[in-house]
Backbone as JSON, one array per atom type, in Angstrom:
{
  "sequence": "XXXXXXXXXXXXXXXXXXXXXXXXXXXXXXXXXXXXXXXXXXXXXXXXXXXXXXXXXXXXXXXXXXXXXXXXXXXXXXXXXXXXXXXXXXXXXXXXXXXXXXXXXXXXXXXXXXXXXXXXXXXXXXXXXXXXXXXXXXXXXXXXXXXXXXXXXXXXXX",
  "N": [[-16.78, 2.77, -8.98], [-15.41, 2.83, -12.16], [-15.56, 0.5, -14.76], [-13.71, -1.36, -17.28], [-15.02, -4.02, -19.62], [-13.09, -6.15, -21.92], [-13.71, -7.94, -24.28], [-12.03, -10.84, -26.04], [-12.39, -10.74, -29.61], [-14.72, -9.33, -29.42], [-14.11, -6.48, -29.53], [-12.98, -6.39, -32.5], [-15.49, -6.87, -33.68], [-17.05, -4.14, -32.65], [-15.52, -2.04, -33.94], [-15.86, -2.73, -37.1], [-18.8, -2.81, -37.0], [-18.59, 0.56, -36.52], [-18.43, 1.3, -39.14], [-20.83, 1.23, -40.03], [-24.28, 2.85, -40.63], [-25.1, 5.05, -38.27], [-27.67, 4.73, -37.14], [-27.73, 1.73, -37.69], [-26.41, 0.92, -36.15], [-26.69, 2.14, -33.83], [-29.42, 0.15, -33.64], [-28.07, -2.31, -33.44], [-26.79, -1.68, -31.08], [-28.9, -1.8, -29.1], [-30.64, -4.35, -29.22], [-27.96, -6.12, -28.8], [-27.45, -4.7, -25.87], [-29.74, -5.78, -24.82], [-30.02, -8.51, -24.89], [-27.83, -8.88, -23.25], [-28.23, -7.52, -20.48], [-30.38, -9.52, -19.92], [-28.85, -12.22, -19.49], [-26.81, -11.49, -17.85], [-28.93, -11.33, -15.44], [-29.49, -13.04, -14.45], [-29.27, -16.18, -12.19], [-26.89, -18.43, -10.77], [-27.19, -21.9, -10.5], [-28.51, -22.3, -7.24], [-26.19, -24.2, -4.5], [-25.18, -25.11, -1.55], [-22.45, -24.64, 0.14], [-20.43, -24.73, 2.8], [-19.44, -22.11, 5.06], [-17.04, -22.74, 6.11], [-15.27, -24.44, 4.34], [-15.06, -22.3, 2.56], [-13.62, -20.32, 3.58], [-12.5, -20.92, 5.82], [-13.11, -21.28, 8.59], [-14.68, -19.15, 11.33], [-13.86, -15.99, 11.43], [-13.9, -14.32, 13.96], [-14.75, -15.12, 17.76], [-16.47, -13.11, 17.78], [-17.77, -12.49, 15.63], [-18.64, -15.51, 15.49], [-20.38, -15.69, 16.88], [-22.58, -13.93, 17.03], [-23.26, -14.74, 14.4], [-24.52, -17.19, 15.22], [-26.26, -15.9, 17.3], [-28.01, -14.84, 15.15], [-28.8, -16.95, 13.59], [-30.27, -18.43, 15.36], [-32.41, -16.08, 16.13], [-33.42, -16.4, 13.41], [-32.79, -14.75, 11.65], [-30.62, -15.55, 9.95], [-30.73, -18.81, 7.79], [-29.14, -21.12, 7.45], [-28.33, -23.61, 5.13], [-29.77, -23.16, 3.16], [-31.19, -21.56, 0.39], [-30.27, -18.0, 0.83], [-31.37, -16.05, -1.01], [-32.05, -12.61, -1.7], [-32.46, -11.6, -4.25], [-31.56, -9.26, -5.06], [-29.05, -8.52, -6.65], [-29.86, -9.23, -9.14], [-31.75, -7.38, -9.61], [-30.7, -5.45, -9.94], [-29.05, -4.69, -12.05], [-29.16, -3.11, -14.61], [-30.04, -0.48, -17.8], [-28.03, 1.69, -19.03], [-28.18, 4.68, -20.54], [-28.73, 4.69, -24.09], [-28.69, 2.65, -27.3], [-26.05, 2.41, -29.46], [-24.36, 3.37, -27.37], [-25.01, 2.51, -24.88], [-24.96, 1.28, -21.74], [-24.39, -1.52, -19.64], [-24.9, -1.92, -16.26], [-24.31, -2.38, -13.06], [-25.11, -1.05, -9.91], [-25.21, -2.2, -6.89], [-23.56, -2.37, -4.05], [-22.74, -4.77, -3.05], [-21.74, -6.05, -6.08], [-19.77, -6.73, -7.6], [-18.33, -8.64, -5.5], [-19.83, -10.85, -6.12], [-19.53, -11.36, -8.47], [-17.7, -10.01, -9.74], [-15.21, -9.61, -11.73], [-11.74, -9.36, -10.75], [-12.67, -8.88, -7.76], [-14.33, -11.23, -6.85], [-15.48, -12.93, -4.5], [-14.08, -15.98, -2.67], [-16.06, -17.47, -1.85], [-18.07, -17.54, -3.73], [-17.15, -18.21, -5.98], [-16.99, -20.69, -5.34], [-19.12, -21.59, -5.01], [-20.07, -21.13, -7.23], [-20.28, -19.48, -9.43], [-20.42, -17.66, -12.18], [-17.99, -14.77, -13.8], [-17.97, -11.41, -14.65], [-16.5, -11.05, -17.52], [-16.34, -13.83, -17.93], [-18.49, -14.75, -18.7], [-19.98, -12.99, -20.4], [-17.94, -13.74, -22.11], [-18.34, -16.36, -22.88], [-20.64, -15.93, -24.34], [-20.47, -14.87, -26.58], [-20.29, -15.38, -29.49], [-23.34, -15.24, -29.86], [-23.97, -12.89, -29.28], [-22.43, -11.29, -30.98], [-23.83, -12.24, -33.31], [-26.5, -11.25, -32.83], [-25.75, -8.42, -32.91], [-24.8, -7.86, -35.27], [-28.06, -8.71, -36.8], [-29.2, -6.71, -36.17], [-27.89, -4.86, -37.21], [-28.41, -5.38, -39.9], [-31.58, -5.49, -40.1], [-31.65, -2.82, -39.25], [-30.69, -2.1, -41.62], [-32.43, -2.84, -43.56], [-35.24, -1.04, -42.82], [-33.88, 1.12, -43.43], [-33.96, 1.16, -46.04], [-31.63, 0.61, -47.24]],
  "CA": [[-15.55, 2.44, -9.67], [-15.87, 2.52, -13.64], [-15.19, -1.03, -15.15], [-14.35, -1.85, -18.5], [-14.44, -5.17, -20.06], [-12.65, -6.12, -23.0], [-13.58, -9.56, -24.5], [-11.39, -11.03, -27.5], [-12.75, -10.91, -30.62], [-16.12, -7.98, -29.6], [-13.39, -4.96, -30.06], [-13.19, -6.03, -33.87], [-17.17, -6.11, -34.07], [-17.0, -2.55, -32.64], [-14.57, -1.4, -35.76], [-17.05, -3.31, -37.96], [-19.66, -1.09, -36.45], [-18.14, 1.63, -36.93], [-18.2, 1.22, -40.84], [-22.25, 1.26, -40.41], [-24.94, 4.54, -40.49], [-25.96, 5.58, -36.63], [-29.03, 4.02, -37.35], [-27.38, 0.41, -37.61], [-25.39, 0.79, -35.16], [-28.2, 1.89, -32.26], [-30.29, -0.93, -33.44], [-27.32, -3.22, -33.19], [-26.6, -1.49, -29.76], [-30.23, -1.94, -28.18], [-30.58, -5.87, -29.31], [-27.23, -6.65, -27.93], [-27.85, -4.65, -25.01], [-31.2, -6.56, -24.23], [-29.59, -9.89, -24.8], [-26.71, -9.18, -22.04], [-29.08, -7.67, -19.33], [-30.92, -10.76, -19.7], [-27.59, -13.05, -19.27], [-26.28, -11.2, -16.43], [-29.93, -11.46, -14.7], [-29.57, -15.37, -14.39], [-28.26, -16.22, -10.86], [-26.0, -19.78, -10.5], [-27.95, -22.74, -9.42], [-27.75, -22.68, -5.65], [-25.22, -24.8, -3.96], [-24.61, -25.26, -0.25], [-21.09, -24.04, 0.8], [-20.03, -24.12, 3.95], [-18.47, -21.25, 4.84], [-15.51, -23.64, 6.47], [-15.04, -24.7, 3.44], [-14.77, -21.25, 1.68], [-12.81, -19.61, 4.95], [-11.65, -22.13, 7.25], [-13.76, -20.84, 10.13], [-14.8, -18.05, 11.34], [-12.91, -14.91, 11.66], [-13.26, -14.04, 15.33], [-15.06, -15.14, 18.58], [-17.43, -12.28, 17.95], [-18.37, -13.27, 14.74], [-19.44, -16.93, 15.37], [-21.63, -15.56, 18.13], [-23.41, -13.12, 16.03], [-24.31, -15.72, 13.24], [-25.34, -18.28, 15.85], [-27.44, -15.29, 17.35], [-28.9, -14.71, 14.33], [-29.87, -18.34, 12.94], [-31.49, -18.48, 16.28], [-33.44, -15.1, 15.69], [-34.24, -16.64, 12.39], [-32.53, -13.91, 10.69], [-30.03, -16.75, 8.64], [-30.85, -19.87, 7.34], [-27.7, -22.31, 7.34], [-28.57, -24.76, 4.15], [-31.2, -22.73, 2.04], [-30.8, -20.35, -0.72], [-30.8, -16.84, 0.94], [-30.75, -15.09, -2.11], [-32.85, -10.91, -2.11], [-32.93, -11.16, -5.63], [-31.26, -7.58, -5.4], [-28.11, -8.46, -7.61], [-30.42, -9.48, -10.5], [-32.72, -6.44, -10.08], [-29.57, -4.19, -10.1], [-28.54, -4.86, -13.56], [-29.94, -1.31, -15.58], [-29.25, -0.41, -18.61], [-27.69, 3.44, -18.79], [-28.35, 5.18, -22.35], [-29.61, 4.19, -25.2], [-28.65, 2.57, -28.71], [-24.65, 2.17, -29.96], [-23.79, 4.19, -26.53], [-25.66, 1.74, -23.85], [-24.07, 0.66, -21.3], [-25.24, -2.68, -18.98], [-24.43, -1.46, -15.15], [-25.18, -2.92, -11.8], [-24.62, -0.34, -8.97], [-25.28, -2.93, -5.89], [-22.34, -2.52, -3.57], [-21.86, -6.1, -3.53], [-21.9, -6.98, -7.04], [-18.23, -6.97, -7.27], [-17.57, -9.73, -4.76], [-20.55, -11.79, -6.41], [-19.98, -11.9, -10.23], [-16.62, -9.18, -10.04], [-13.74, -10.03, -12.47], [-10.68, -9.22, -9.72], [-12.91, -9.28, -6.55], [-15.19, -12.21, -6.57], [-15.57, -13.75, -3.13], [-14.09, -17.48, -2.7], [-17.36, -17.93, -1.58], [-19.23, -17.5, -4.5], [-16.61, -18.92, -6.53], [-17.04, -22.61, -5.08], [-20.47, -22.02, -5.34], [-20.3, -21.8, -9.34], [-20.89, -17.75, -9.68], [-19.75, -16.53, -13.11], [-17.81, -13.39, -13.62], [-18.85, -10.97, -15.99], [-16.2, -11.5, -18.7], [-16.4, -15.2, -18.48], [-20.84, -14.75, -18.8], [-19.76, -12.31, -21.7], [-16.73, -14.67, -23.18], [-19.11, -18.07, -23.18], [-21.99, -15.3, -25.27], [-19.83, -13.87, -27.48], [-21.21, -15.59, -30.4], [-24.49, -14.98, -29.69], [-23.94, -11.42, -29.31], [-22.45, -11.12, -32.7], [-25.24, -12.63, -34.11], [-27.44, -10.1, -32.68], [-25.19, -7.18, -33.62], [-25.36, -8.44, -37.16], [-29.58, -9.07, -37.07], [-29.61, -5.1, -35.99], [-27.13, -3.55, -38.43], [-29.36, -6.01, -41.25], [-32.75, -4.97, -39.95], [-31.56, -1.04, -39.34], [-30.5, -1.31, -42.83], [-33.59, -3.3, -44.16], [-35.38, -0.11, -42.54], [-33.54, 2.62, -44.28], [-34.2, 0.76, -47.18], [-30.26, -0.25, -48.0]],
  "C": [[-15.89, 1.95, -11.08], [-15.07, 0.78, -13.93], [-14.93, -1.0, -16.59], [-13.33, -2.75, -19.01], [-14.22, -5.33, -21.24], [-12.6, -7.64, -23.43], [-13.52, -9.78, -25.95], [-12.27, -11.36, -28.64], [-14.14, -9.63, -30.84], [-15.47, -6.58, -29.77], [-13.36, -5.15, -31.75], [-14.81, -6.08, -34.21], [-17.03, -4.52, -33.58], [-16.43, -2.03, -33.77], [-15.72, -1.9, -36.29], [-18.19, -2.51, -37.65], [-19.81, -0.05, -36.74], [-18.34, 2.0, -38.12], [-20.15, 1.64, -40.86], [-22.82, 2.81, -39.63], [-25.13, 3.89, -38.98], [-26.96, 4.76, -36.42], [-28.62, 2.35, -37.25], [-26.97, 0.34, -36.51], [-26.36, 0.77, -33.25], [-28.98, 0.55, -32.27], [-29.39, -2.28, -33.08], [-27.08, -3.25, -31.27], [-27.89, -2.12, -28.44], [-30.11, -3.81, -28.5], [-29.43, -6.67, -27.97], [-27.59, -6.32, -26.07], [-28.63, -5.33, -24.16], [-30.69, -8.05, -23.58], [-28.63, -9.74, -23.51], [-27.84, -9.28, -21.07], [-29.85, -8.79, -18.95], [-30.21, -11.75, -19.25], [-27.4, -12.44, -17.77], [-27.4, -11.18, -15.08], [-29.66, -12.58, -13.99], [-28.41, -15.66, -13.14], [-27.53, -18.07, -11.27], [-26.79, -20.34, -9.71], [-27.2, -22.41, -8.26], [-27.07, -24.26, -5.48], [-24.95, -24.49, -2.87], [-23.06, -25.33, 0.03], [-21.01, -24.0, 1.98], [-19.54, -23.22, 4.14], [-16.88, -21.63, 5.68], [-15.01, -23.86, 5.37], [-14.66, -23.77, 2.53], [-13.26, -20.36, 2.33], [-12.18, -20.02, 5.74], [-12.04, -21.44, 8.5], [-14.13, -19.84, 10.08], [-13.93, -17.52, 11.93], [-12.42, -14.42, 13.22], [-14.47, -14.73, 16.43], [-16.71, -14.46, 18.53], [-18.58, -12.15, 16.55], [-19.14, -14.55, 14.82], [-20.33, -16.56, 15.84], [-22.72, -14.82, 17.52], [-24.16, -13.86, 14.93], [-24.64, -16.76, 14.08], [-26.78, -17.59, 16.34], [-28.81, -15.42, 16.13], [-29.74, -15.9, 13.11], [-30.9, -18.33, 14.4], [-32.58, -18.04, 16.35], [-33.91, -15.22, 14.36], [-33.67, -15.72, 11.19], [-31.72, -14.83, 9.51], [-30.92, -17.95, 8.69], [-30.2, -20.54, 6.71], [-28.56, -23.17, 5.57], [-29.57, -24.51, 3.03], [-30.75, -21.77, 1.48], [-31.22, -19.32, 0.16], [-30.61, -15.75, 0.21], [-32.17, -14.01, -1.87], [-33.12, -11.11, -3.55], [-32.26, -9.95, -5.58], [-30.17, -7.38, -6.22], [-28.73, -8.31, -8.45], [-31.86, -8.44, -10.71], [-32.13, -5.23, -10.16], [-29.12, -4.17, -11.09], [-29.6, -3.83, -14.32], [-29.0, -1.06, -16.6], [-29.5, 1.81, -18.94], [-27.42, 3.59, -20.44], [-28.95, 4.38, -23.26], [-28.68, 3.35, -26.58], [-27.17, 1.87, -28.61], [-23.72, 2.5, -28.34], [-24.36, 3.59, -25.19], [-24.68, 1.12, -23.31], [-25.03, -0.32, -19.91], [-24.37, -2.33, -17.53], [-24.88, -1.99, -14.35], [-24.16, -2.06, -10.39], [-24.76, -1.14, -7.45], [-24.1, -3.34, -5.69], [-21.75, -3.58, -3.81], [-21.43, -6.97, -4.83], [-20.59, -7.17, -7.6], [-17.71, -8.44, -6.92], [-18.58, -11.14, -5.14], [-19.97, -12.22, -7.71], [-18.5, -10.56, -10.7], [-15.92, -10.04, -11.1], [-12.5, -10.25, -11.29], [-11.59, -9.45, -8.49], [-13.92, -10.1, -6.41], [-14.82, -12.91, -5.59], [-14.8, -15.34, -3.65], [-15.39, -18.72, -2.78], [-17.98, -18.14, -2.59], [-18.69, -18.11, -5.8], [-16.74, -20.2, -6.68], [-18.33, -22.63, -5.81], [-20.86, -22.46, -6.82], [-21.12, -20.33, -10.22], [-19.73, -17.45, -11.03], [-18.82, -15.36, -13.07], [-18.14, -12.76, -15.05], [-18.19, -11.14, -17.04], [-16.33, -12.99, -19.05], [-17.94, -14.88, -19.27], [-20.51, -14.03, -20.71], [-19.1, -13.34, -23.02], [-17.61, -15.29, -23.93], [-20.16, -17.18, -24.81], [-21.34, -14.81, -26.16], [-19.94, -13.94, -29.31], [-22.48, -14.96, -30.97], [-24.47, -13.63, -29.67], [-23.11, -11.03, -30.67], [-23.71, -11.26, -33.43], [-26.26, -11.65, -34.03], [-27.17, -9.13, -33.02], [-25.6, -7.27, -35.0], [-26.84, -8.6, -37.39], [-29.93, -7.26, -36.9], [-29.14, -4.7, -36.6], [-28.53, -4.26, -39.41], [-31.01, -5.4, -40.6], [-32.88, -3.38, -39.67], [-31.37, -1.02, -40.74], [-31.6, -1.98, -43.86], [-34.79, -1.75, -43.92], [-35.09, 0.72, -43.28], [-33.6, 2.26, -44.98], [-32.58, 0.59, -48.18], [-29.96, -1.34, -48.79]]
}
């Protein structure tokens, strides 16, 4: 499902952009680029949630029994970070330059760090979503746009 975020004030850097050679504009693209993927890497201190607290119990009978099974079999661990790391190694960046785009194809990354479907769960916990992560940087990612048009056009000798 394509996504796209629109955060106030980075549509008039794009126009502004626009005004600069190809060449500014890729080097502006790759910088920024770099700088997000790096942002959106960065998980939310852990925090212990109950999931009573997120859900108000569990769902059915056949559920509880299944996650009691499986703390037993060791497979969960109630009170400890069980984070894969696989959100923050799903973040790839597709194309190149002015035309890059920052993607994370991991089914769940939606209900972790979504805009509209972010879990409750991960909400309490203190999980970002990607326009807020974007909003808070939005400075900072100017700044870098602007250090790549000025060093693409230090380059072409402008």
């Amino acid at each position: 499902m394509p996504v796209d975020i629109v955060i106030d004030g980075l549509e008039e850097l794009r126009s502004k952009l626009d005004r600069f050679p190809p060449e500014a504009q890729d080097e502006a693209g790759e910088m920024v680029g770099e700088y997000v993927l790096n942002i959106m890497r960065e998980y939310a201190p852990y925090k212990y949630i109950p999931f009573k607290s997120a859900y108000g119990g569990f769902f059915s009978d056949k559920q509880r029994k299944y996650v009691m099974a499986s703390i037993r079999e060791g497979k969960i661990k109630p009170g400890g970070p069980n984070r894969s790391q696989g959100l923050r190694e799903g973040w790839v960046k597709m194309g190149e330059g002015a035309d890059m785009l920052i993607v994370n194809p991991v089914p769940y990354a939606g209900f972790v760090v979504g805009d509209t479907d972010q879990s409750r769960m991960h909400k309490k916990i203190g999980w970002w979503t990607v326009s807020s992560r974007l909003g808070e940087r939005a400075e900072q990612i100017e700044r870098l746009a602007k250090a790549g048009v000025d060093k693409a056009i230090e380059k072409l000798g402008l």
